[in-house]
Every structure is written in C-alpha cells, then in structure tokens.
C-alpha positions in Angstrom: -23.1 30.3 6.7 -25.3 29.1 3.5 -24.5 27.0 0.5 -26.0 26.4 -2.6 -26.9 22.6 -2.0 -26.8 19.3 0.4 -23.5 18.2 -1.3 -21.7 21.6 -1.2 -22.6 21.8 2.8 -21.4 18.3 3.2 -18.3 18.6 1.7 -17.6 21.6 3.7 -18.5 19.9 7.2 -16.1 16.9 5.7 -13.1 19.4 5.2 -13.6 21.0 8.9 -13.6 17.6 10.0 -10.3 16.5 8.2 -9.3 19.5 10.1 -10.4 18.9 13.7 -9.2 15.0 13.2 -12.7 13.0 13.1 -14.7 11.4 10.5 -18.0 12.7 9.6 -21.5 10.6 8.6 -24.4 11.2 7.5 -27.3 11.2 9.6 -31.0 11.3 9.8 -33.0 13.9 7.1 -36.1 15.5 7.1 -37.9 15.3 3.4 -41.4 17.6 1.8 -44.4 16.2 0.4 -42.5 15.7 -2.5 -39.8 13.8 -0.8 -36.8 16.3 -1.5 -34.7 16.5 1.2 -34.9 20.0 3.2 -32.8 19.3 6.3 -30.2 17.2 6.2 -27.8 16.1 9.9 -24.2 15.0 9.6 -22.1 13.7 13.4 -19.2 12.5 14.3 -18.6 9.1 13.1 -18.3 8.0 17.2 -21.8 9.5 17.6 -24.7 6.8 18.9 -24.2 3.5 20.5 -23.5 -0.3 19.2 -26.9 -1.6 19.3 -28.0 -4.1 22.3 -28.2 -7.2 19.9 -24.7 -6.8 18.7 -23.1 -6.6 22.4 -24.8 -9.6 23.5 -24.6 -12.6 20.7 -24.1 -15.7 22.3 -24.1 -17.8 18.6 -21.3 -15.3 17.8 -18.1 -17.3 16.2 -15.9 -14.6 15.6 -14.1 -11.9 17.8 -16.7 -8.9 18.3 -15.2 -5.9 16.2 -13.8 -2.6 18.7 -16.1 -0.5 20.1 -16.2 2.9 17.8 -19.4 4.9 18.7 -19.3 6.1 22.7 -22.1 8.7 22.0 -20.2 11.7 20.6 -22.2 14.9 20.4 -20.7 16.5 17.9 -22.9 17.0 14.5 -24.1 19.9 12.6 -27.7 20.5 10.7 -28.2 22.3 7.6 -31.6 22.7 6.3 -32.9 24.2 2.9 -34.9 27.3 3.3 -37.5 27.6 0.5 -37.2 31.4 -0.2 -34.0 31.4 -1.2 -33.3 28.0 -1.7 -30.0 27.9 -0.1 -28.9 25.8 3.1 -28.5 27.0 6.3 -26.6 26.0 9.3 -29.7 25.8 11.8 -27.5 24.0 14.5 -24.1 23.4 15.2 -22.2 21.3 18.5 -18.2 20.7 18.2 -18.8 18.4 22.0 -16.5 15.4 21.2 -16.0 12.8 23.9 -12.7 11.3 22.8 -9.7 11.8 21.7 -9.4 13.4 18.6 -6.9 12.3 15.8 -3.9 14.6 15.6 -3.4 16.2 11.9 -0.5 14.0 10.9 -2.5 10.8 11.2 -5.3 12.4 9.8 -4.4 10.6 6.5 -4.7 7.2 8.1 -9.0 7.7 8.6 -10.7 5.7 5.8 -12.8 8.8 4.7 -10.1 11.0 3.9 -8.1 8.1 2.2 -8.4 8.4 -1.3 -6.5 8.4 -4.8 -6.7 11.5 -7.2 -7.3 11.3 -10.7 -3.3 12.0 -11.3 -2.3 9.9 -8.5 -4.2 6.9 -10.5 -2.5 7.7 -13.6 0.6 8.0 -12.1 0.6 4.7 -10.5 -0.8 2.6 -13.2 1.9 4.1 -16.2 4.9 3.1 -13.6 2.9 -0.6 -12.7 2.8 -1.2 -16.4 6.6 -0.8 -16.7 7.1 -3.2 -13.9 7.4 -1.2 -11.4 6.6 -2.2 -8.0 3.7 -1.2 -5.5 5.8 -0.6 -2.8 8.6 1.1 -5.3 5.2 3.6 -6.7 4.6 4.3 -3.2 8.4 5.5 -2.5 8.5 7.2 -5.0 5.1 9.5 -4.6 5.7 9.8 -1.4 8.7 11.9 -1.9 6.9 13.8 -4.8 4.9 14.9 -1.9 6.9 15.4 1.1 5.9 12.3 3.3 3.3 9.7 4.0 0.9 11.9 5.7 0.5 14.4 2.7 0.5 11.5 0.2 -3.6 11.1 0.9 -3.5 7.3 1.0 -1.7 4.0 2.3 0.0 1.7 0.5 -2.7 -1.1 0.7 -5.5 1.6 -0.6 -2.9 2.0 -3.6 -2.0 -2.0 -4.0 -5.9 -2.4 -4.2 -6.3 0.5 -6.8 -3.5 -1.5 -8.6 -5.3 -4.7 -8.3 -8.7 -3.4 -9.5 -6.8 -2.4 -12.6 -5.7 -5.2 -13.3 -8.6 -7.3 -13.2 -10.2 -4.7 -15.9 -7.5 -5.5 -18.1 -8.2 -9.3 -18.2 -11.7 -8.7 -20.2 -12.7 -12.5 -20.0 -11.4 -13.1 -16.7 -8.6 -15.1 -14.8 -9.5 -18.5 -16.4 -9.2 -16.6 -20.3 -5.6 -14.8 -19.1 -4.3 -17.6 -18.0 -4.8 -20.0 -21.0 -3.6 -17.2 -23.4 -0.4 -16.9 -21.1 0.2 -20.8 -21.8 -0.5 -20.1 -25.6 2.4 -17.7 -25.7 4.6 -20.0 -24.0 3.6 -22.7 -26.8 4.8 -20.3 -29.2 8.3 -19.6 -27.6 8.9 -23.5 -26.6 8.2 -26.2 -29.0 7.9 -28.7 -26.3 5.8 -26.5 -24.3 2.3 -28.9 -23.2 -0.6 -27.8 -22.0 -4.4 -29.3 -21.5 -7.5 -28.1 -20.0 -11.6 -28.8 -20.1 -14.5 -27.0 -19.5 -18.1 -27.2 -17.8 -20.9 -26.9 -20.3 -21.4 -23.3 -18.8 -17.9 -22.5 -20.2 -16.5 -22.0 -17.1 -12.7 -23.8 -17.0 -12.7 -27.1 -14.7 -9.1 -28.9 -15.3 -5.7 -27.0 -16.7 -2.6 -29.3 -16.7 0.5 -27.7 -18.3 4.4 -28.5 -19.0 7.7 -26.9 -19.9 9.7 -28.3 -22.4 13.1 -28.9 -19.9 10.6 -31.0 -17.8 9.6 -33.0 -20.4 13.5 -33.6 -21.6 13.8 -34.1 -18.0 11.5 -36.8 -18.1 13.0 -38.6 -20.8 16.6 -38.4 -19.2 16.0 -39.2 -15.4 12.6 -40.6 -15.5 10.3 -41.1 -12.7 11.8 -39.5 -9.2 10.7 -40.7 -6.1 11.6 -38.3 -3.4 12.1 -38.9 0.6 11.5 -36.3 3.0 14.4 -37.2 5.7 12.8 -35.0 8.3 9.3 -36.4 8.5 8.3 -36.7 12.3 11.9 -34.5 13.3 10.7 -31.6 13.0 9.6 -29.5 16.5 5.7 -29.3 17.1 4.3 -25.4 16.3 4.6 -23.3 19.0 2.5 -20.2 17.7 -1.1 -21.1 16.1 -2.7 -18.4 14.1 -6.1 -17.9 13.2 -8.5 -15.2 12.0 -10.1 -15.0 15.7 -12.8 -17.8 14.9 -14.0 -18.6 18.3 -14.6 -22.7 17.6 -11.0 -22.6 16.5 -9.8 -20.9 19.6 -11.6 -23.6 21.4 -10.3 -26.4 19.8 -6.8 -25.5 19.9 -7.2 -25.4 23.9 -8.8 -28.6 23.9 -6.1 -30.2 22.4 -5.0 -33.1 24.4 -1.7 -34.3 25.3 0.6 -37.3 23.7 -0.5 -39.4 26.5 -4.4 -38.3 27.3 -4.2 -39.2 23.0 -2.4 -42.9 23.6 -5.3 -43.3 26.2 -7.7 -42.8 23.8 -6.3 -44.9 21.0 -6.1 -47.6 23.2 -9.5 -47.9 23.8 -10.4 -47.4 20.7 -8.1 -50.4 19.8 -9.8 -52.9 22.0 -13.6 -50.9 21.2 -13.0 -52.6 17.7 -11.0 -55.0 18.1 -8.4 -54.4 15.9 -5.5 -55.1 17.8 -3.7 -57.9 15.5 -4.7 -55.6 12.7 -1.3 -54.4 10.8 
C-alpha cells in the first residue's frame, strides 16, 4: 500500500485502528539532511513501558495513575521513497498483548472522541435556546441511533458547550458578570450593587442587592438566626478526597474523643489556663 503523504498514511493506520479497538501514537521518525521527515513509525498506544522513575517516587502525594503501556508490539512504518515521493508500508506487526476494545465501546477511547463541524452547530443553536446539555445529548443520540455511533460522550460535549461559552464573554467572567447586575438595575429600581478594582483592572470586591431584600430590611430588620442542630448532628461516615496521599494519612491518624481529651488536658495544665473561661 502507498499514499501520497505522512498525514494521509496516518489517518489511514488511525481508521484501522478504530477498527481493531486500540488507539494509535506516533512514534519515533527518521528525518534527511534537510530535516524532512522520510520514515515515520505509529504503535499501539499500550506499546513501551512506564519509565523506572515514575514507578518508584517516594515524594509522590498523589495515587500513581493505572498502568497503560505493557509493551504491545503492534505498530506499523511508512517511509517516503524519494523516486516517487509516495509512502510506503516498509513494516507492519498487528501482535497486541491485551485485550482489545470491542467496536461498541470503541467510541469511549479519547482519540476517536470527537465533535463534527455539524455536531457543534447543532449543539450550540439548541444551548442558546436554553436547552440543556444532557437534553442535546438525548436528543443526538437518537438522531443517530445510540451512544456508540454518536462519536462522543456527554462530558466531551458539556466541555465543547463550555468553551463556547467562555468565547462569548469577550472581556471575561468579571465584565459578564457586572453587565448582568446592570440589567438587573434597569428592571428593579431598588436593585444595589458595588464593586472595586485593582489598579491592573482586574475586579477585587462585588457586593450586590435585590430590591425585596432591601424592603425586607426596612420591614423585619436585622435577623439573627440559630442553628438548633449544631453538635446533633451524626459525625461523617464516608471522607472523600481526590487520592492525596497526606490526606489519606491524616484521616487515619485521626484520634479518638478520648486519646483528644488526653491531649487537651495536658495542654490545659502545659499553659496553665485552667481557670481561664
């Protein structure tokens, strides 16, 4: 087989791979003098090995990330033959040691997730009319017969969403969100707001209220407000955490009502603050 170019071979070993259910990456080239690139390798995204440092880092504070290259052999090489400038196949191995991903998760590997140029058009006239992400996602999702021939998850297309969004604000959050309180002033007389700035521009202090609040205000006046199950409540039974290592040390070295009344105690008489209120 030959193509025309790097890219077009590329692609091609992308769509068998789509096919097979693996992920495919680039890999080491060989360039001319000129530093073109005549030979260009692309594996199995499980090819090589997690390198030594990364298996053994005792400063790590974080849960170590799963194991995904086991030293797959698969990989194909294309290289550029100069007298007829198209590329090659030179070598070619479809060894994979591992599982391979059947075709109706397929759609679930980052490299084959992505949005089309209608699919983001789509999406963004419904979002503009209110609709929401996870109603868009419904909804092309029966347009195409199911989630696995949709090409994308519903946080790739919440993100897309997002993205566009932030375009939209040209100034940024800080800009959006004072021109939101301006059109409130407009549609409520009694609307207050107030907010300063650094001498970079940037916004430091935004203090707002409604108009009911302030008619509130001059009604009820001040509320003071008790919280009748302060100390009732049951102590958590579930702590969760983003895997931080010191944190799942220090949750368990937590000590125990009485080991903690120890403590205090000594504490207490260390200072001498026993007759203190």
């Amino acid at each position: 087989m030959d193509f025309s170019s790097e890219e077009e071979a590329c692609e091609f070993y992308s769509k068998y791979a789509r096919i097979r259910g693996f992920s495919p990456r680039k890999d080491d080239v060989y360039k001319d003098d000129d530093g073109k690139i005549i030979s260009r390798q692309v594996v199995c995204n499980r090819a090589g090995q997690r390198h030594q440092k990364h298996m053994h880092n005792s400063g790590r504070r974080k849960q170590p990330k799963a194991i995904t290259r086991v030293g797959c052999l698969a990989r194909i090489r294309f290289r550029c033959f100069s007298s007829s400038k198209r590329w090659k196949v030179v070598f070619f191995c479809d060894e994979h040691n591992h599982p391979l991903t059947p075709y109706k998760h397929v759609h679930l590997i980052p490299k084959f997730r992505q949005l089309s140029g209608g699919d983001k058009a789509q999406a963004e006239g419904m979002n503009l009319f209110g609709v929401r992400t996870r109603n868009i996602m419904e909804v092309m999702m029966g347009q195409k017969g199911g989630a696995e021939s949709v090409g994308f998850t519903g946080k790739d297309l919440a993100n897309h969403l997002d993205k566009q969004k932030r375009k939209r604000v040209k100034d940024g959050d800080a800009v959006a969100a004072l021109s939101y309180l301006q059109g409130k002033l407009d549609s409520d007389p009694l609307f207050f707001f107030k907010y300063n700035k650094s001498e970079q521009g940037n916004l430091l202090n935004l203090l707002w209220c409604d108009g009911t609040s302030r008619m509130d205000y001059n009604v009820f006046g001040d509320v003071v407000a008790f919280d009748s199950t302060y100390k009732k409540n049951k102590h958590p039974k579930v702590a969760v955490t983003d895997g931080d290592l010191a944190m799942k040390e220090a949750i368990r070295a937590n000590i125990n009502p009485d080991k903690f009344g120890e403590k205090w105690d000594k504490l207490v008489e260390k200072y001498g603050i026993a007759n203190n209120p």
